[in-house]
C-alpha positions as CSV (number, residue, x, y, z in Angstrom):
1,X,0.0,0.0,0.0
2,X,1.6,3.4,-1.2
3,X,1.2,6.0,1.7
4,X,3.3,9.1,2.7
5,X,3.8,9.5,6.3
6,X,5.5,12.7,8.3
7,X,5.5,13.5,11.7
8,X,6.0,17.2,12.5
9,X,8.5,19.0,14.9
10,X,5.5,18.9,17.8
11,X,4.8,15.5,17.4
12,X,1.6,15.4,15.5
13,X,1.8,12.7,12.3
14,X,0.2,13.9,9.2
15,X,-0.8,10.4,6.6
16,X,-2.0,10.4,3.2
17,X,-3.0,8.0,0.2
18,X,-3.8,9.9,-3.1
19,X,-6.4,8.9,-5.4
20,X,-5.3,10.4,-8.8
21,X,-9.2,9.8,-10.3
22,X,-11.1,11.3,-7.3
23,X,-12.1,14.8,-7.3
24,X,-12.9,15.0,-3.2
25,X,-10.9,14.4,-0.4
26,X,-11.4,13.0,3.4
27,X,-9.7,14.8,5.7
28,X,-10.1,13.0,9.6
29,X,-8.2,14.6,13.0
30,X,-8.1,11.4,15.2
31,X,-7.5,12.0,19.2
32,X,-5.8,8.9,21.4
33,X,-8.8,9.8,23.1
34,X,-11.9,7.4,24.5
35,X,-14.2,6.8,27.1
36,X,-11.5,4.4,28.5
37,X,-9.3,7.6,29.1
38,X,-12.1,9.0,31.5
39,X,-11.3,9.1,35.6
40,X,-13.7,9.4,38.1
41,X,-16.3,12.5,37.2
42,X,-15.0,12.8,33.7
43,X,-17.6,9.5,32.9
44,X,-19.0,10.4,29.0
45,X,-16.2,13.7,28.8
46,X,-14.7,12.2,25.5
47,X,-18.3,12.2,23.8
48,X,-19.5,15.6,25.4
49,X,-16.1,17.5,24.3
50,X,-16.9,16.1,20.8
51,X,-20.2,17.9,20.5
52,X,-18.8,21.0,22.3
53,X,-15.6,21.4,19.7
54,X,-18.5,22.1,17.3
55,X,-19.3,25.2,19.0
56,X,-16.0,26.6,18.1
57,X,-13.8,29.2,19.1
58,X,-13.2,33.0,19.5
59,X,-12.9,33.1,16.1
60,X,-14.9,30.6,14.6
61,X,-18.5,29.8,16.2
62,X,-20.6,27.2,15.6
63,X,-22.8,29.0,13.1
64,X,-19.3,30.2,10.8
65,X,-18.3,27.0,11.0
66,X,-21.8,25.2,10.2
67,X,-22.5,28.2,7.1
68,X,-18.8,27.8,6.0
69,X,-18.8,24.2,5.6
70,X,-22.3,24.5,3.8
71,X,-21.3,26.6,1.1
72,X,-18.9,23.9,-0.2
73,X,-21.1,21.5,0.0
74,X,-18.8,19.9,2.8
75,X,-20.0,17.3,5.0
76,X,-18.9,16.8,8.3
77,X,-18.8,15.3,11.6
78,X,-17.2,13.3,14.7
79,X,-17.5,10.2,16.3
80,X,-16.4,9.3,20.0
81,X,-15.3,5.4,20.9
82,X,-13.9,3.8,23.6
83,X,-10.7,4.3,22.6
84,X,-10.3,7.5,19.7
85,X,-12.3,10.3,18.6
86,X,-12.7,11.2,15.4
87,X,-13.7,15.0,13.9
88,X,-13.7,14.0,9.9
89,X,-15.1,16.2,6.8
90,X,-15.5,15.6,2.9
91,X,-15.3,17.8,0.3
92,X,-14.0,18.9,-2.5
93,X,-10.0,18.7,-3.4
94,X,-9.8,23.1,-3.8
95,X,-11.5,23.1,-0.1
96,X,-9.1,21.2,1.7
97,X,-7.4,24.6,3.2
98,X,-10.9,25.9,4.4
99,X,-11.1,22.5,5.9
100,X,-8.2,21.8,7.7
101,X,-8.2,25.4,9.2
102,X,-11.4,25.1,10.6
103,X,-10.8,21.6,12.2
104,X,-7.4,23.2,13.7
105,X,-9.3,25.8,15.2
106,X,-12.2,23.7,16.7
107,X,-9.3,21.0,18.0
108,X,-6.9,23.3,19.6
109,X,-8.8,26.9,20.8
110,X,-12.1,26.1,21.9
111,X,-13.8,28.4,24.0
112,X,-16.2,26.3,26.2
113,X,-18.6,29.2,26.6
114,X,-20.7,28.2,29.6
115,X,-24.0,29.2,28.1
116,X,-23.5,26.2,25.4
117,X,-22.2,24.0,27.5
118,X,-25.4,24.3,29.6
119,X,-27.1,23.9,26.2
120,X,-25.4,21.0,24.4
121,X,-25.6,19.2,28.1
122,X,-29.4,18.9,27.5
123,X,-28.5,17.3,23.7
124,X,-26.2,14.6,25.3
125,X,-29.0,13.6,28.0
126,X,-31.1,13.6,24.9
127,X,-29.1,10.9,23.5
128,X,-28.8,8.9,26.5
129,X,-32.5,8.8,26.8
130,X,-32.6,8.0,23.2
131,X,-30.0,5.3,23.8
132,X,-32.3,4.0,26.8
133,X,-35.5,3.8,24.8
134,X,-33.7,1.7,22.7
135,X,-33.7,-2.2,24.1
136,X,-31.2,-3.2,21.3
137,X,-28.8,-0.7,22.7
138,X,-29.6,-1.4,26.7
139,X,-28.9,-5.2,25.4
140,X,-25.7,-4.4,24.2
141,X,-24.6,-2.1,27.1
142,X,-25.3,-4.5,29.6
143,X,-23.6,-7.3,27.9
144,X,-20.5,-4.6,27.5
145,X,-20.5,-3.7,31.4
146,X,-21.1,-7.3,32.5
147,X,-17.6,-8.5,30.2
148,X,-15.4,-5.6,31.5
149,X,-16.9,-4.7,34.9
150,X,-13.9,-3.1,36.8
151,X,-11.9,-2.5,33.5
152,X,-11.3,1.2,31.5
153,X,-13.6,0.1,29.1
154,X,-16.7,-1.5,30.8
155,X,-18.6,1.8,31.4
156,X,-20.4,3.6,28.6
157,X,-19.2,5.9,25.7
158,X,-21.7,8.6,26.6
159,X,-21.6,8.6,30.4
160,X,-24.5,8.5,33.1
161,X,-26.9,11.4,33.8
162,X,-25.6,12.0,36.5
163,X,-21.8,12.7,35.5
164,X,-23.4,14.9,32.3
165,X,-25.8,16.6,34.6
166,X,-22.9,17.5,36.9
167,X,-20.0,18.0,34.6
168,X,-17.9,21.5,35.3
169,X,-16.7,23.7,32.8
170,X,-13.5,22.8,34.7
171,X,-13.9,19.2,34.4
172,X,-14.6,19.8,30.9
173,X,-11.4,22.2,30.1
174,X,-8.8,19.8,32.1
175,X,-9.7,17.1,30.1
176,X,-9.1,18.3,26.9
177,X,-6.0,20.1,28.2
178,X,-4.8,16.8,29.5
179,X,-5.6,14.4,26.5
180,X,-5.7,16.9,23.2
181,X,-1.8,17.7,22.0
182,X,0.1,17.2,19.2
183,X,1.8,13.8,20.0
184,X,-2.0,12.4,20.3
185,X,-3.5,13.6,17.2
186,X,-3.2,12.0,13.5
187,X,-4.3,14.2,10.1
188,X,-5.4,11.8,7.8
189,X,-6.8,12.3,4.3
190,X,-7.3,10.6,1.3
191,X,-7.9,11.3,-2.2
192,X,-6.9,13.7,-4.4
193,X,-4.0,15.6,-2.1
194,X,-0.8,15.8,-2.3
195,X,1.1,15.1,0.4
196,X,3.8,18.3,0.8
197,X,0.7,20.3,0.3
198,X,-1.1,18.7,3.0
199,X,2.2,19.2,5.4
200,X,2.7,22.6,4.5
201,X,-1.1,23.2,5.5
202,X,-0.8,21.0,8.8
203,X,2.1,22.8,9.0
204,X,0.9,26.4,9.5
205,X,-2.6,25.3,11.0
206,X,-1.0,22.7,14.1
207,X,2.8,23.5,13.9
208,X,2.8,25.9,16.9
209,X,0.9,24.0,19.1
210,X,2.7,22.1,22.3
211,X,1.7,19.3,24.3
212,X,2.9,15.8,25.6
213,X,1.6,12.8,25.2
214,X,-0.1,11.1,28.1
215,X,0.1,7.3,28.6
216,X,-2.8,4.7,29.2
217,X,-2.2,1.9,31.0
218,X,-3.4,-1.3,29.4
219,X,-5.1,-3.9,32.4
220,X,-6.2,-7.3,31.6
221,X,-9.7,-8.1,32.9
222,X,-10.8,-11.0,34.7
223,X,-13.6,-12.6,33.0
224,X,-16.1,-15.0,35.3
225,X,-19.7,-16.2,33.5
226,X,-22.5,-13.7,33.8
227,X,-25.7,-12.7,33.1
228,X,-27.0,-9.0,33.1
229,X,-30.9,-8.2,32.7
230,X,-32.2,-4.9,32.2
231,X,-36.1,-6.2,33.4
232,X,-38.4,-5.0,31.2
233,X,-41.8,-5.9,29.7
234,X,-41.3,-5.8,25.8
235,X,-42.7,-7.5,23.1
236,X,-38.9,-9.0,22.5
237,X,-36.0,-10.1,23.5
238,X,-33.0,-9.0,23.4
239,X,-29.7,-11.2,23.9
240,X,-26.2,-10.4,23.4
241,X,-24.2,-13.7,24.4
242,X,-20.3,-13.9,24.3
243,X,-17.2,-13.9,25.7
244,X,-13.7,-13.0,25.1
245,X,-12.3,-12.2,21.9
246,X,-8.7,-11.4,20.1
247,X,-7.2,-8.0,20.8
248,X,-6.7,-5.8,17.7
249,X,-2.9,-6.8,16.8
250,X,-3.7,-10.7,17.5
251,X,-2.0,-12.4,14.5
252,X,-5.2,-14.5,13.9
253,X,-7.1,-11.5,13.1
254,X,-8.0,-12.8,9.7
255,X,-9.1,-16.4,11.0
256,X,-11.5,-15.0,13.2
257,X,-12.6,-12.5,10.9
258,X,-13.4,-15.4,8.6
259,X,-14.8,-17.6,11.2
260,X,-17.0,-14.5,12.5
261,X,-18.6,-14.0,8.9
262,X,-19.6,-18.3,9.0
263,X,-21.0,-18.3,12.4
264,X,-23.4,-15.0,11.9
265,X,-22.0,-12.6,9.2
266,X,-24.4,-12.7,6.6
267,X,-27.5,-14.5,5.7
268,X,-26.0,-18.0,4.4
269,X,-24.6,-18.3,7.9
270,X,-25.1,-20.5,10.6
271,X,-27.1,-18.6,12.9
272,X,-28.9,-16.8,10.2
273,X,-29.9,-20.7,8.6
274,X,-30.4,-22.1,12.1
275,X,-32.0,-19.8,14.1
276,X,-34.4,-17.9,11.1
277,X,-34.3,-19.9,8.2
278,X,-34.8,-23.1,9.4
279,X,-36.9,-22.3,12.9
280,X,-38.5,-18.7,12.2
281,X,-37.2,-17.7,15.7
282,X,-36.2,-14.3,15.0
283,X,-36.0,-11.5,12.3
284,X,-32.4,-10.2,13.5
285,X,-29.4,-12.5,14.0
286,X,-25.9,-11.8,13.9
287,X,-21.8,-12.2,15.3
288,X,-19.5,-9.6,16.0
289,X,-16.3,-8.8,16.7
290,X,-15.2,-5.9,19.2
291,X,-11.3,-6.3,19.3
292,X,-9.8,-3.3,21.4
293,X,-5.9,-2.4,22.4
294,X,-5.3,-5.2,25.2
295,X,-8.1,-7.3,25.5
296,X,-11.2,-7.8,22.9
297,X,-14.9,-9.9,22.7
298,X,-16.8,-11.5,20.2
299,X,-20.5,-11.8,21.0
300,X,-23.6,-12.9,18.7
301,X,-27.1,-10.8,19.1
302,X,-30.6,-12.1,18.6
303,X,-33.8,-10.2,19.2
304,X,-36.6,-12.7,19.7
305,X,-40.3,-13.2,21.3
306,X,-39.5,-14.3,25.0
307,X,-41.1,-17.3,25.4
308,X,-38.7,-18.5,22.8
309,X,-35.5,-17.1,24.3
310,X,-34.8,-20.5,26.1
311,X,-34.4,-22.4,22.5
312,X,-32.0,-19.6,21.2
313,X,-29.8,-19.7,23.9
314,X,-29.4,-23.3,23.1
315,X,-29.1,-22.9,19.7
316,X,-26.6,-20.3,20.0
317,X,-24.2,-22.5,22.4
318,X,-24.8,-25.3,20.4
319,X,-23.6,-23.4,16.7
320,X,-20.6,-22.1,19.3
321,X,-19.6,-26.0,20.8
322,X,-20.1,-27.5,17.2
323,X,-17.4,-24.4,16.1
324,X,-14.9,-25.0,18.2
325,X,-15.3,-29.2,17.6
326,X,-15.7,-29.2,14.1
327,X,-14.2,-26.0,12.6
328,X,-15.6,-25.0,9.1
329,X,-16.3,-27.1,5.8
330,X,-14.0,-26.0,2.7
331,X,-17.2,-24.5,1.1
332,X,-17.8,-22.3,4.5
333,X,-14.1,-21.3,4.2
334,X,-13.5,-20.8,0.5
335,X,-17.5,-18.5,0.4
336,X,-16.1,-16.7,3.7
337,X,-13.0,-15.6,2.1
338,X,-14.5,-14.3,-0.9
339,X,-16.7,-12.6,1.3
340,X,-14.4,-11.1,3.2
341,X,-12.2,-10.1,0.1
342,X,-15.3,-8.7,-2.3
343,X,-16.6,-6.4,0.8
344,X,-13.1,-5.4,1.5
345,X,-12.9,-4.3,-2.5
346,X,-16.0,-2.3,-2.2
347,X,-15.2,-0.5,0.8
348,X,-12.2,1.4,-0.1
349,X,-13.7,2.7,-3.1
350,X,-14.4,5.4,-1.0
351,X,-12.7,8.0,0.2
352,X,-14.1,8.5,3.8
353,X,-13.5,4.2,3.8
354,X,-9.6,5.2,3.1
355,X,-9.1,8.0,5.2
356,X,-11.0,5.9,8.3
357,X,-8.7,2.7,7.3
358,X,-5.5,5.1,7.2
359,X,-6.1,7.5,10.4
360,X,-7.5,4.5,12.6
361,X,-4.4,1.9,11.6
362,X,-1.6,5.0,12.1
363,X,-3.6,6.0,15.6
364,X,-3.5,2.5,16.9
365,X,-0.1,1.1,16.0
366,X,-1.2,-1.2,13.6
367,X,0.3,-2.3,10.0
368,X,-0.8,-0.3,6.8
369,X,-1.6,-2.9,4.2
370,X,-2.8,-2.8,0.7
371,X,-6.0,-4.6,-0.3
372,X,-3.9,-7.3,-2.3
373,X,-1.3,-7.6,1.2
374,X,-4.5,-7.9,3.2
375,X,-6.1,-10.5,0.5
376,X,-3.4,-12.6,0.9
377,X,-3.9,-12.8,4.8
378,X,-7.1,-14.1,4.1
379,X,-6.2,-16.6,1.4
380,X,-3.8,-18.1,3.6
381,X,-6.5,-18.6,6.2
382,X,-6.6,-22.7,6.7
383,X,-8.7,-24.8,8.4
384,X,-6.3,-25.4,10.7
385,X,-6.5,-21.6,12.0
386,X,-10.0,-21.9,12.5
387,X,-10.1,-24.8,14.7
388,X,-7.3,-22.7,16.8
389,X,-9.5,-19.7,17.0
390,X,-12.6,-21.3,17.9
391,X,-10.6,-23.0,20.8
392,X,-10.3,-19.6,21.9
393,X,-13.6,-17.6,21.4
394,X,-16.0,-20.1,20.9
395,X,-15.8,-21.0,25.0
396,X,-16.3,-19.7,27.7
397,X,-16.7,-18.1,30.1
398,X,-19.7,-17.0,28.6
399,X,-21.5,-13.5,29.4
400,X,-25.4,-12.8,28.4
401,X,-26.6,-9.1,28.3
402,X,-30.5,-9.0,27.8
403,X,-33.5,-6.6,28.1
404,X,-37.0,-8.5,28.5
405,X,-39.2,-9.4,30.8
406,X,-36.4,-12.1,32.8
407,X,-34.6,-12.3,36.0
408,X,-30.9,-13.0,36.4
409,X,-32.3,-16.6,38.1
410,X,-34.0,-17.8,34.4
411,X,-31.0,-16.7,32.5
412,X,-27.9,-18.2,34.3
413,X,-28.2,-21.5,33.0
414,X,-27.1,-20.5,29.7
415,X,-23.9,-19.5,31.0
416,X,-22.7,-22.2,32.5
């Protein structure tokens, strides 16, 4: 994979792909920043100083920046995760100045005026009540808190109402101080740039700006079998049941990204043919992986009438057991890997896809490799592999996060 690469005087590294036939570029600024970062009070600061940057500066408020981003047809936005954040815009190749000099000034001067912080604090309970109304979402959070109680990233992304509600100014403005320099931030873009052009702009918009970098500590996590019920009466069920995954650099990456897409990646797999297909059980089945710095998961999620929870649980554990003993077919393993390769294809026809791919690999210490270098990772996938991963994330200790009408007591069997 061709990429240019330079890390500037203060630290900050500035990454690039060009894409000679592409008239827009993808610009992202990507923090070492996350709701694992947070200590104490600062629960959900990550996600709140994300919607704050977009009230600007002294220079530039939020409606400059919203009115000058609109009349270049720009789009833009920002994304907070456990472990990054993420302010990103698109537009076209001629606006990439306009773009990157806005993004500098909402990253390094913002004002916190108290006024919109009292404002945008209402927006982010907003979203947490939106995030409670939905059961999909309580499901997952549960399953999330139960797997990593005690560690970094066990609590949620957006915090509690309570640490929004009484989140300081203070609170607010040390954080950002504290985790927002140079040595923490990564400018990616891709398409049509060129790459001394984009230096000489990160240059003049970053370059004076100071600031260590501050370390996180990486802590394994103890994992025990458990079961975590948010009771309520709903017409469904929802179950997120897993365990312990690969961390992000893990070597078998690729075996369990093909073994994910056979057990519930798609709609020829073996929950979606099991647990639908074959039994009507439910409309939404699926796997995922959630692989993090130190430590990862891999759960499966199925939203189902309660009375008929029972038989997916067993179904679920019995796709998982028959995994780890058996492995995959070579028809499973040759339609997984053209999966995986044809949806890989697709995706980096896009610039955002690139600049995502670029900015998150550079932020996170991993490997920048070309869709043909990553295509070959898959290819050599063997059978073999599988069978080793499965002895790994296919057992337990298992974990169950649900919202329904259940208690704890009717649940733990399925665990065990």
């Amino acid at each position: 994979m061709h990429y240019d690469l330079t890390t500037l005087p203060n630290g900050l590294r500035v990454i690039s792909e060009r894409m000679p036939s592409s008239r827009s570029v993808a610009i992202g600024c990507w923090v070492d920043t996350g709701s694992r970062d947070e200590i104490g009070p600062e629960a959900g600061t990550s996600h709140f100083l994300e919607h704050l940057l977009f009230k600007g500066s002294d220079l530039w408020n939020a409606r400059r920046i919203a009115e000058s981003f609109d009349a270049v047809g720009a789009h833009h936005n920002a994304f907070t995760s456990k472990e990054y954040t993420c302010y990103w815009a698109k537009m076209r190749d001629a606006d990439l100045p306009l773009g990157t000099e806005i993004l500098a000034e909402m990253i390094q001067r913002p004002a916190f005026r108290q006024q919109e912080i009292d404002s945008e604090r209402h927006v982010v309970l907003e979203e947490i009540n939106m995030n409670e109304d939905d059961p999909t979402d309580v499901a997952h959070e549960e399953f999330i808190r139960a797997l990593w109680s005690g560690h970094p990233l066990g609590p949620p992304v957006l915090g509690t109402r309570e640490s929004i509600t009484n989140m300081t100014r203070e609170t607010i403005h040390d954080y950002w101080k504290r985790r927002y320099t140079p040595k923490s931030l990564v400018i990616a873009v891709a398409g049509h740039v060129d790459h001394q052009t984009l230096v000489d702009l990160a240059s003049d918009y970053f370059g004076g700006w100071q600031g260590d970098l501050v370390d996180r500590p990486h802590d394994d996590v103890e994992m025990t079998s458990k079961v975590a019920v948010r009771k309520r009466d709903t017409e469904q069920a929802h179950l997120v049941f897993g365990g312990h995954g690969l961390k992000r650099s893990d070597e078998r990456r690729y075996a369990h990204l093909v073994l994910d897409h056979v057990l519930g990646g798609g709609m020829s797999s073996r929950l979606f043919t099991e647990i639908r297909e074959k039994r009507g059980l439910a409309y939404a089945v699926h796997s995922f992986r959630l692989p993090m710095s130190e430590i990862g998961a891999r759960a499966i999620y199925v939203g189902t009438t309660p009375s008929q929870a029972p038989e997916v649980l067993k179904l679920v554990r019995h796709e998982l057991d028959k995994m780890r003993s058996d492995g995959l077919t070579a028809d499973e393993l040759a339609r997984a890997k053209g999966h995986v390769k044809g949806s890989l294809a697709l995706s980096m026809e896009e610039s955002s896809s690139r600049m995502n791919r670029l900015g998150r690999n550079e932020l996170t210490g991993m490997e920048h490799l070309s869709v043909d270098e990553i295509v070959a990772k898959v290819d050599a996938v063997e059978r073999s592999h599988i069978l080793d991963v499965a002895a790994d994330v296919c057992d337990g200790p298992y974990v169950l996060g649900a919202t329904g009408p259940f208690d704890v007591a009717e649940l733990e069997s399925f665990v065990q």
